[in-house]
MMTF fields as JSON, N, C-alpha, C and O atoms, coordinates in Angstrom:
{
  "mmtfVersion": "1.0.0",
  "mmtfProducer": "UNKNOWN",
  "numBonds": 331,
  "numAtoms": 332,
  "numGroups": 83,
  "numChains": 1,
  "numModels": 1,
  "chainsPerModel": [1],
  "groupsPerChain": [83],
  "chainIdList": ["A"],
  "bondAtomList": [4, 2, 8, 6, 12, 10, 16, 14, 20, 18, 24, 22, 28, 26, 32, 30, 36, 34, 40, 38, 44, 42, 48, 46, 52, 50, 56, 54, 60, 58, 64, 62, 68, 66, 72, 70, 76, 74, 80, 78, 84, 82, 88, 86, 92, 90, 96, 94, 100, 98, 104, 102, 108, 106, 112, 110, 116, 114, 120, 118, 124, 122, 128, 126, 132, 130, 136, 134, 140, 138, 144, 142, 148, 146, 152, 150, 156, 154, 160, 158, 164, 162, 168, 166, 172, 170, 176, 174, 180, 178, 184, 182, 188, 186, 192, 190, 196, 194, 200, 198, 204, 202, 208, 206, 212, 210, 216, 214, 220, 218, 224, 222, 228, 226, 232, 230, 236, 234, 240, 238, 244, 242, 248, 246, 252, 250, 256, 254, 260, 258, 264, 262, 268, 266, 272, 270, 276, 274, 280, 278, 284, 282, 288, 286, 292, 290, 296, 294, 300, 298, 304, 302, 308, 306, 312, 310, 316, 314, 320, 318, 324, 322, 328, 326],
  "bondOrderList": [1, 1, 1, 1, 1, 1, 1, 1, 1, 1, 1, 1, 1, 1, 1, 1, 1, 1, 1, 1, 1, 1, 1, 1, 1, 1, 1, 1, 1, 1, 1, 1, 1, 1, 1, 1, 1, 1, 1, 1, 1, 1, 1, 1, 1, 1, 1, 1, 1, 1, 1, 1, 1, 1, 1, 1, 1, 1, 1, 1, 1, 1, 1, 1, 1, 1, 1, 1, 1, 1, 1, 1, 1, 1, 1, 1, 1, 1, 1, 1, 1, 1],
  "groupList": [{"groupName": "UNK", "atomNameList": ["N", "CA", "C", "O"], "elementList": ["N", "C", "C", "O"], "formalChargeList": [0, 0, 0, 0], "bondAtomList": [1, 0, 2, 1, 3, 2], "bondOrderList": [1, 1, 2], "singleLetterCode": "X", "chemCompType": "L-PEPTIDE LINKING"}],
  "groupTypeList": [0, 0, 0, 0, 0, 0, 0, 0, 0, 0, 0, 0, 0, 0, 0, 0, 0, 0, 0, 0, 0, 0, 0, 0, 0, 0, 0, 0, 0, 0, 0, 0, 0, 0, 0, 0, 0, 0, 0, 0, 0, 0, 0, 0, 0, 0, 0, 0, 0, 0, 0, 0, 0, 0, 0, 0, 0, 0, 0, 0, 0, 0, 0, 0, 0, 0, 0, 0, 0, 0, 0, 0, 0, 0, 0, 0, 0, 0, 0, 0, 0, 0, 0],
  "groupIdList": [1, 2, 3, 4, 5, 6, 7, 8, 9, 10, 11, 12, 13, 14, 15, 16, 17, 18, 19, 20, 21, 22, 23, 24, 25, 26, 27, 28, 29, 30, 31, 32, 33, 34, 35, 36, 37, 38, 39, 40, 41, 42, 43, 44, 45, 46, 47, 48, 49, 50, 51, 52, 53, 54, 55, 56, 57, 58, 59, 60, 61, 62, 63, 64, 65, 66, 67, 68, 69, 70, 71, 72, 73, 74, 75, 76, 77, 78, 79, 80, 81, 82, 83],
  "secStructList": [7, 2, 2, 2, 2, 2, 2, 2, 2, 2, 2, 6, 7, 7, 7, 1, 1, 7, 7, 7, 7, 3, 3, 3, 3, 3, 3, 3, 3, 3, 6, 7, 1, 1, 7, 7, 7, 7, 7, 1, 3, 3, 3, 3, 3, 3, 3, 3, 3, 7, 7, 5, 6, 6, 6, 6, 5, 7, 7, 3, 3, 3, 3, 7, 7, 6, 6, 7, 7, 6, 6, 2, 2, 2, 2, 2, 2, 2, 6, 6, 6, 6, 7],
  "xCoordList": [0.808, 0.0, 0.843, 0.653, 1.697, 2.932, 3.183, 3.494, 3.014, 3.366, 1.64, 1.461, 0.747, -0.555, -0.675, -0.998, -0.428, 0.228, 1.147, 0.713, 2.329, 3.086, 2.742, 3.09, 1.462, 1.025, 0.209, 0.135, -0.861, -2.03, -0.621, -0.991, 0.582, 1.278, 1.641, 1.685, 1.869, 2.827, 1.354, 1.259, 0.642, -0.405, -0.616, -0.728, -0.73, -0.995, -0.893, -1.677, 0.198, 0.82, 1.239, 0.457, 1.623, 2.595, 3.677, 4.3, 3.78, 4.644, 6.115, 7.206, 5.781, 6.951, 7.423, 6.771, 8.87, 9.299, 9.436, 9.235, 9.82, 9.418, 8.456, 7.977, 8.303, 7.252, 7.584, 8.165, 7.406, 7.417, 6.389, 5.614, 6.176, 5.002, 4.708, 3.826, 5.553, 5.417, 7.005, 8.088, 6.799, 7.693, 7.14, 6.138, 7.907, 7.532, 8.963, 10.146, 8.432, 9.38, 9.192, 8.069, 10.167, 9.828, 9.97, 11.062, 9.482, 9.451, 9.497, 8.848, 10.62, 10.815, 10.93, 11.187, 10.934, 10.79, 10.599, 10.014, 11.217, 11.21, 10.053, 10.017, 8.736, 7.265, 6.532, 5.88, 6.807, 6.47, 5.311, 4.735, 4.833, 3.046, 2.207, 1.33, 2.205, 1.019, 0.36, -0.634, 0.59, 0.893, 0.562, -0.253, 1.705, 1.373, 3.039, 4.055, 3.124, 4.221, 4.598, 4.095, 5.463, 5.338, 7.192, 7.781, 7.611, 9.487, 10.017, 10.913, 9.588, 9.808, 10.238, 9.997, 10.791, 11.147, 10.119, 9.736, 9.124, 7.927, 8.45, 9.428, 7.926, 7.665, 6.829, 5.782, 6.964, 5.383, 6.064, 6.802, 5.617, 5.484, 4.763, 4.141, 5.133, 4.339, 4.474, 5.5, 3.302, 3.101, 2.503, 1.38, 3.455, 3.264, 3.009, 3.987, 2.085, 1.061, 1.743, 1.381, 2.716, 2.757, 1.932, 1.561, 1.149, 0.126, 0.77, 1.948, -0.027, 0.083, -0.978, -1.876, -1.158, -2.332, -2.531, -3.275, -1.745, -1.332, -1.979, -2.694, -1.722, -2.381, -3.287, -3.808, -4.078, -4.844, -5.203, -6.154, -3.562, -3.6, -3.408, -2.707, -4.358, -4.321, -3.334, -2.964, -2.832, -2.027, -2.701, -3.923, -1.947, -2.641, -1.105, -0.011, -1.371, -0.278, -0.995, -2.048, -0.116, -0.865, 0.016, 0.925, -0.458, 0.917, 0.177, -1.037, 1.035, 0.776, 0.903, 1.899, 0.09, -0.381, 0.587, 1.277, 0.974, 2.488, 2.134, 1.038, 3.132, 3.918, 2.801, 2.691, 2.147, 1.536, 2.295, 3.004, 2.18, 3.116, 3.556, 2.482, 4.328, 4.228, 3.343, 2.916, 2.938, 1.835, 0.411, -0.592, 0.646, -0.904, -1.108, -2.208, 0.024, -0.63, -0.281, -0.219, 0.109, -0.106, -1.607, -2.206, -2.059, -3.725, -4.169, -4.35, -4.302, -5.253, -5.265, -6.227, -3.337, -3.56, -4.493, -5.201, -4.333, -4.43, -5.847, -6.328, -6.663, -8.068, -8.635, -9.802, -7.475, -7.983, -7.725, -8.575, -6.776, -6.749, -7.635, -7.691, -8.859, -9.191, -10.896, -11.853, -10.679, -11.879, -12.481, -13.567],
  "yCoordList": [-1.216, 0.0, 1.269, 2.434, 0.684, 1.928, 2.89, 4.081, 2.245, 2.364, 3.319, 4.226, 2.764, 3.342, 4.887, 5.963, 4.715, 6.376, 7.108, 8.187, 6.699, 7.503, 7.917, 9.018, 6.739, 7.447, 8.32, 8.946, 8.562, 9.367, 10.511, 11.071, 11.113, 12.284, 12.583, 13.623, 11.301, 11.312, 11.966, 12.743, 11.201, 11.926, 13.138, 13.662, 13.886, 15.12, 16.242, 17.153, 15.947, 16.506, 17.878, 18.805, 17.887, 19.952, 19.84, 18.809, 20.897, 21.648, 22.682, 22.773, 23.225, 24.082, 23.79, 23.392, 23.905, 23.938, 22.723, 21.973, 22.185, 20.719, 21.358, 22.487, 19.887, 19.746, 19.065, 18.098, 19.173, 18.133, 17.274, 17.734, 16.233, 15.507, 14.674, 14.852, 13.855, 13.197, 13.266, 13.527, 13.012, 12.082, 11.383, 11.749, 9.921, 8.994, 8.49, 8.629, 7.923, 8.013, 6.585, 6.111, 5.792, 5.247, 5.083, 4.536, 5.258, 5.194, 4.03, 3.009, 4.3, 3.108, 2.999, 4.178, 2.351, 2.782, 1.211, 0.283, 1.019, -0.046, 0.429, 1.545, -0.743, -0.69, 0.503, 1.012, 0.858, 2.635, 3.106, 4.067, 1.964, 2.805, 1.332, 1.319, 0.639, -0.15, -0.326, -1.051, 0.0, 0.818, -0.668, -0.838, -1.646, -2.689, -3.405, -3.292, -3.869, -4.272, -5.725, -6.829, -5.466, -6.817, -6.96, -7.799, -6.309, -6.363, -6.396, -7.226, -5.283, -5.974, -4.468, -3.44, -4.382, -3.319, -3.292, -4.335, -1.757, -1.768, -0.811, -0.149, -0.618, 0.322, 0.834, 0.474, 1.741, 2.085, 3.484, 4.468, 3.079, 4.021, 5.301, 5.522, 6.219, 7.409, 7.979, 7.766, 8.689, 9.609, 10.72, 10.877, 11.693, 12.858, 13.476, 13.472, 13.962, 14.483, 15.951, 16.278, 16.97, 18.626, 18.704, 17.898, 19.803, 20.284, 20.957, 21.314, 21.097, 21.722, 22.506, 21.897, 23.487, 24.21, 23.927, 23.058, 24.796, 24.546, 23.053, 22.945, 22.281, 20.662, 20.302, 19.39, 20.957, 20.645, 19.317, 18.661, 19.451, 18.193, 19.113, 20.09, 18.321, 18.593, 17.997, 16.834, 18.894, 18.121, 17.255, 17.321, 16.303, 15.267, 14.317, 14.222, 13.856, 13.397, 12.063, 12.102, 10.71, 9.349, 8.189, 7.591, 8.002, 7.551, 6.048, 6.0, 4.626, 3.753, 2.645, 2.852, 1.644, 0.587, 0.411, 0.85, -0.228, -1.062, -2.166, -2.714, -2.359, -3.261, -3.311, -4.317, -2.23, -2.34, -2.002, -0.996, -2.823, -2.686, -1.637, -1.036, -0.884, 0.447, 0.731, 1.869, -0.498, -0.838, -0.667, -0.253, -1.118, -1.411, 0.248, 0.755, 1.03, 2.274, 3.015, 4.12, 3.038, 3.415, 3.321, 4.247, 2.257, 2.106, 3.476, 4.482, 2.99, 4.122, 5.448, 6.21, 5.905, 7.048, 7.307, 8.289, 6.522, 6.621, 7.084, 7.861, 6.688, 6.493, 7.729, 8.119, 8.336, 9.568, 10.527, 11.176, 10.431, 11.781, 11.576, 12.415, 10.26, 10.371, 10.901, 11.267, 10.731, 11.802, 12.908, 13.193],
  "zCoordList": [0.0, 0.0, 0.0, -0.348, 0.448, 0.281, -1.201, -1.182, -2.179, -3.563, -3.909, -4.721, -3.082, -3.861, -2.972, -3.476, -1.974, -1.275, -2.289, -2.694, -2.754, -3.715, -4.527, -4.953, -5.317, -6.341, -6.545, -7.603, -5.097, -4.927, -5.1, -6.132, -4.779, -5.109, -6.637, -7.294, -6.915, -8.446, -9.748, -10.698, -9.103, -10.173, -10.089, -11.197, -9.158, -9.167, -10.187, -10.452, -10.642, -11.792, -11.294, -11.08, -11.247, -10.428, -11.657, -11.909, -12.274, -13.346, -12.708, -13.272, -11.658, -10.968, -10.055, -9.089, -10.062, -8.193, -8.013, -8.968, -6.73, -5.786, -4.897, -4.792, -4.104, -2.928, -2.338, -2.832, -0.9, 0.507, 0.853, 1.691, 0.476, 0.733, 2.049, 2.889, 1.994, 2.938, 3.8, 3.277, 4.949, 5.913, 6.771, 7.387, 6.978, 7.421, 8.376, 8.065, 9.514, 10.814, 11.277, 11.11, 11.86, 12.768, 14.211, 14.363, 15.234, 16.411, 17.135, 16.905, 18.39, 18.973, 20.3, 20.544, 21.568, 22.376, 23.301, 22.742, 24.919, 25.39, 26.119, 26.638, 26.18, 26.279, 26.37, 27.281, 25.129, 24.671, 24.478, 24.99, 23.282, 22.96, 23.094, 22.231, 23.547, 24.081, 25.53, 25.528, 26.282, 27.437, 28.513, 29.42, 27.851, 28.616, 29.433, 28.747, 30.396, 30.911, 29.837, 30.045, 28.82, 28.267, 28.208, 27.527, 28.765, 28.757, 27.828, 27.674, 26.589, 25.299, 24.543, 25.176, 23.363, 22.321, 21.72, 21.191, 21.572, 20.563, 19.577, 19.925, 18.323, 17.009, 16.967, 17.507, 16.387, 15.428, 13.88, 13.917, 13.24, 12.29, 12.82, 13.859, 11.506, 12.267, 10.507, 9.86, 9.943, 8.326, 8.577, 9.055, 8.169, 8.079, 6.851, 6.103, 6.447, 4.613, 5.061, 6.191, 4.37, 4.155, 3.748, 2.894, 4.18, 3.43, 2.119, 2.112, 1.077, -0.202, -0.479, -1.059, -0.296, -0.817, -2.132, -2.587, -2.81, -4.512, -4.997, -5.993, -4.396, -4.885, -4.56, -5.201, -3.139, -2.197, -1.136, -0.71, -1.039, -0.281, 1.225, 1.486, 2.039, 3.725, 4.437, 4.276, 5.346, 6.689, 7.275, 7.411, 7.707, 8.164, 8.981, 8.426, 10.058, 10.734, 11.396, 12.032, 11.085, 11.545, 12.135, 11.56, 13.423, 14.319, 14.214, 14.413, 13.849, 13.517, 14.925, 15.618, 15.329, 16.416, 16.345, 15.425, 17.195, 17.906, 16.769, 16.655, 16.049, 15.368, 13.966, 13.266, 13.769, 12.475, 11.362, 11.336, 10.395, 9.428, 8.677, 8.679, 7.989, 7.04, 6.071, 5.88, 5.254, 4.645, 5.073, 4.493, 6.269, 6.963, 7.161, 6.945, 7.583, 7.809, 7.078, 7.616, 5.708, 4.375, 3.896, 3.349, 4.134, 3.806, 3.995, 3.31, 5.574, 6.629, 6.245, 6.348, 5.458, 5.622, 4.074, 3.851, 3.441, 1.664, 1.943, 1.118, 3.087, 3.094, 3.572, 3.533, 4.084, 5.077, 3.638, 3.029, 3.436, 2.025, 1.239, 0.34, 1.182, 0.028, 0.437, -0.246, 1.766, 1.839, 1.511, 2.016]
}
């Protein structure tokens, strides 16, 4: 799902300049965001959308479940922009 996020940008078609679209992070942390005693190293992704006026794409910032995949929250976000 990763690839179908890139492309919701690539189409856009913009003629001038660059743009900042996305950044994407991962976060890590010993029993960080599940907020459970499990003695363990957790992740999570985290996608950040720049806003673009010019394109009309919205800010939008989406911090991903403990150990959900990059993909999995590539979906989510694909779903929120396409509102």
């Amino acid at each position: 799902m990763l690839i179908d996020l890139e492309r919701f940008f690539t189409i856009k078609g913009w003629y001038v300049g660059t743009h900042d679209f996305i950044t994407i992070t991962l976060e890590g942390g010993f029993e960080a965001f599940s907020g459970k005693a499990c003695e363990t190293w957790e992740y999570r992704w985290v996608i950040v959308i720049h806003e673009n006026k010019e394109l009309e794409i919205p800010a939008l910032q989406v911090k991903g479940r403990v150990y959900e995949t990059i993909d999995e929250l590539a979906k989510r976000v694909l779903i929120k922009l396409k509102k």
